[in-house]
N, C-alpha and C positions, 0 to 999 in steps of 0.2 A: 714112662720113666724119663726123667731129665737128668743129666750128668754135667756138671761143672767143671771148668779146669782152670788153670794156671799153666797159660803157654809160655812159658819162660824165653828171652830176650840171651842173643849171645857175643861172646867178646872173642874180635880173632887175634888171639896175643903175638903172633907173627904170621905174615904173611909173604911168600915169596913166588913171585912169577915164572916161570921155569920156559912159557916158549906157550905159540900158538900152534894149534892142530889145523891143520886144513878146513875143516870145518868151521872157523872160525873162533871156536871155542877156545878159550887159554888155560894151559896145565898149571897148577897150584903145588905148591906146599905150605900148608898152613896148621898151627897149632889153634883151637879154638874151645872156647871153655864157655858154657849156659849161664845164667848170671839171673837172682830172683826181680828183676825188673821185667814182667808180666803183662802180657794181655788176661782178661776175664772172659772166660766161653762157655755160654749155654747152650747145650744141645738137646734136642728134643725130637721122637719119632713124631712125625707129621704125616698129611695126605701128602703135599709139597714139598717141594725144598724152597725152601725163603732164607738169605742173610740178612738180618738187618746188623747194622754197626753204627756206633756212636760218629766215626770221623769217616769222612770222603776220604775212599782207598781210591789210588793212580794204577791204571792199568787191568788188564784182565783180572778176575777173581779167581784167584787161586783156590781160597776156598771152594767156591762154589764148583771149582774142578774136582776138588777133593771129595767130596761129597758124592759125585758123581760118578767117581770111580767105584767108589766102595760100596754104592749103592750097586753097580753094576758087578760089581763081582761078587755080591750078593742075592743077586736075584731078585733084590727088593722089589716091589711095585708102590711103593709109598715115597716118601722123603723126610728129610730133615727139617725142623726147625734151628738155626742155627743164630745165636746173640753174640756178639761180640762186642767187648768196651776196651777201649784201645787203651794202654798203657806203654805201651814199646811205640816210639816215633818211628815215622815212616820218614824212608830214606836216609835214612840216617846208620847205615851198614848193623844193627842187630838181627837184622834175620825177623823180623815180627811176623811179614805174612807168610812164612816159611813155618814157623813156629805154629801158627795158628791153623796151617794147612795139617801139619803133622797130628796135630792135638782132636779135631776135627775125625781124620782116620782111625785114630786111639779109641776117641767116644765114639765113633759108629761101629767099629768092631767091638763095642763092651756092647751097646746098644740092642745090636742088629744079632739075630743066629744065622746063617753058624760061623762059628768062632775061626776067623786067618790066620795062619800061622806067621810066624813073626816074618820069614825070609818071604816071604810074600809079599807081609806087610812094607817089608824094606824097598820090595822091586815097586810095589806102587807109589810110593813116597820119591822114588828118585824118578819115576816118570813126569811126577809133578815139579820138577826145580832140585838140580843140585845139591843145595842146602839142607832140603828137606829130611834127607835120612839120620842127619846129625842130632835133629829134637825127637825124634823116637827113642833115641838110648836117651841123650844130653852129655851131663858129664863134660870130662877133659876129654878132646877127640886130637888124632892128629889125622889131617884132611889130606888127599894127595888126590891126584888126577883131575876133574872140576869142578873138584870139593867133595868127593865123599869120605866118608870115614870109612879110614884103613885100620886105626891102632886102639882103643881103649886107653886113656892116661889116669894117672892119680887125679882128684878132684882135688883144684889148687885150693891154698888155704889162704890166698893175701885179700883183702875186702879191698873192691876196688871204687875209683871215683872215677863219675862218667861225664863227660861234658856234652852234650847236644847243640849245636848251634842251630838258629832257627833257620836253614837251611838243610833243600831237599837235593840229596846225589842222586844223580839216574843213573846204575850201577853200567848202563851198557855203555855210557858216554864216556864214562870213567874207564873201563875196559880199552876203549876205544881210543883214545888219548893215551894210553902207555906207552912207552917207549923201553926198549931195553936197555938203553943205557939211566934208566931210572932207578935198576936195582943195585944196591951198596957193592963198592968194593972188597969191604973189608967183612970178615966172618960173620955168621948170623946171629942174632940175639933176641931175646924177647922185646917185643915192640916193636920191631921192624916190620915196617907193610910196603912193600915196592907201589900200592898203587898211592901213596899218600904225593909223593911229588906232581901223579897225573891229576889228581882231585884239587889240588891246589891251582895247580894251571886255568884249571876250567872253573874254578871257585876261591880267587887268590885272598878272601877275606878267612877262609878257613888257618893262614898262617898264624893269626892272632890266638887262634883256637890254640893251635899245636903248639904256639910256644908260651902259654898259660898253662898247660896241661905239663909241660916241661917244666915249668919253675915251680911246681909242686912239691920236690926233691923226694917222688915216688921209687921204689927199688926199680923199676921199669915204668915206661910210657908208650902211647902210639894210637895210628887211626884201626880203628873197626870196620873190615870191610872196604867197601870202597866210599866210606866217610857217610856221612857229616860226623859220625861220633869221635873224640876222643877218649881214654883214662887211662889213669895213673893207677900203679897197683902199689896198694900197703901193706909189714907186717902186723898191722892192729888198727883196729874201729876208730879209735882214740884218734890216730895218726891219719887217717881216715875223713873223720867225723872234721881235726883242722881245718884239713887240705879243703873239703867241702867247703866249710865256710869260710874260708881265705876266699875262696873262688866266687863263691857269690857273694861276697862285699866288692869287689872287683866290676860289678853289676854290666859283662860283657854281653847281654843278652841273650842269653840260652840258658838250658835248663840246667840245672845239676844235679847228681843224686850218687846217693852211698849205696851198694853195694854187695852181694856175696854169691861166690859159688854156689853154685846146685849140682846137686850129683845126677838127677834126670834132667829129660827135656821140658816134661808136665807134669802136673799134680794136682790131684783133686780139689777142689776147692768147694768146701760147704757141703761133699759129700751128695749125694743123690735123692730123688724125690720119685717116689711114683706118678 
């Protein structure tokens, strides 16, 4: 049997640094919403496990850790075939190989018997990346500690526009270039990311980003993560669907795209095959 999915891509609508843990790791408070700009993932019971992917992924494969676990907590003696087609840019703060590690677990546990229970499924997903527990629900999440989901929110209704510049963040460098006097003075708002000032230091062409993404005259703006993405959020497609093409007539080099909440992390895509 083969399983298809749509690993959905996510926007952190604020983002606020609260202080580092001994460990190095830095405490969060962030609102974050899943958005249908999509990886495609075929998964397939195998002798092996093999990813193949369309693009050159940076860094360890998460998937291919994911895989691994789930096969191990399964008992399996076989593996995965696992395809992926990239659609969510890398480095570009959506969460894509988060998303796909997630999505990955979801299909091997449909896949594989016997069936994990979901708080399980959560403890494995957060062993794989912070991130990662977020696109098992999806949805509106509010994130606290180093990113996991504390809260369930309404699934926002504004269609948003996203700018990607063709530059890649390496989230730890960005991390690591923070400063605490980088977070606002003044009360919190949507759009607000404290690490946008440290990504900009270390990537000072990303300004041009943020203040085109600004002149949008979106209800809210801001970076995703720890960048390269920016977008502006709209109450309608229309107003939307402008802003888009305002922005690439502008021909700033990077990609653009329209938009919308999802209420999960993944979703079927094309249904299944024996």
């Amino acid at each position: 049997m083969t399983v298809r999915l749509l690993a959905y891509a996510k926007l952190n609508l604020s983002l606020e640094i609260c202080g580092q843990r001994a460990d190095g790791m830095h405490e969060i408070r962030s609102i974050a919403q899943t958005i249908d700009l999509a990886d495609r993932i075929q998964i397939s019971a195998r002798a092996k496990t093999r990813v193949f992917c369309d693009e050159s992924l940076d860094g360890p494969n998460i998937v291919e850790k994911a895989a691994a676990i789930v096969l191990r907590e399964k008992r399996s003696r076989g593996g995965l075939e696992i395809r992926i087609e990239k659609r969510i840019p890398v480095g570009a703060g959506l969460g894509g190989g988060s998303s796909d590690a997630a999505a990955v677990l979801v299909a091997a546990n449909k896949l594989l018997p016997p069936l994990i229970g979901d708080v399980e499924l959560i403890d494995m997903a957060s062993s794989l990346g912070a991130d990662v527990p977020l696109f098992l629900t999806g949805g509106c999440m509010r994130l606290t500690g180093v990113g996991h989901p504390e809260q369930k929110m309404p699934t926002r209704s504004e269609v948003f526009v996203l700018v990607v510049p063709e530059i890649r963040c390496a989230t730890v460098d960005v991390y690591r270039e923070w400063r605490s006097s980088d977070a606002p003075s003044q009360s919190r708002a949507l759009g607000q990311n404290d690490l946008y000032p440290a990504a900009a230091r270390l990537h000072p062409e990303l300004r041009m980003y943020h203040d085109a993404i600004t002149q949008t005259g979106g209800k809210y703006s801001g970076m995703t993560g720890s960048g390269s993405a920016f977008y502006a959020a709209f109450g309608s497609c229309a107003e939307a669907m402008r802003a888009r093409d305002t922005l690439a007539r502008q021909e700033l080099g990077c990609r653009v795209y329209c938009c919308r909440a999802t209420a999960t992390g993944c979703a079927e895509a094309g249904g299944e095959e024996a």
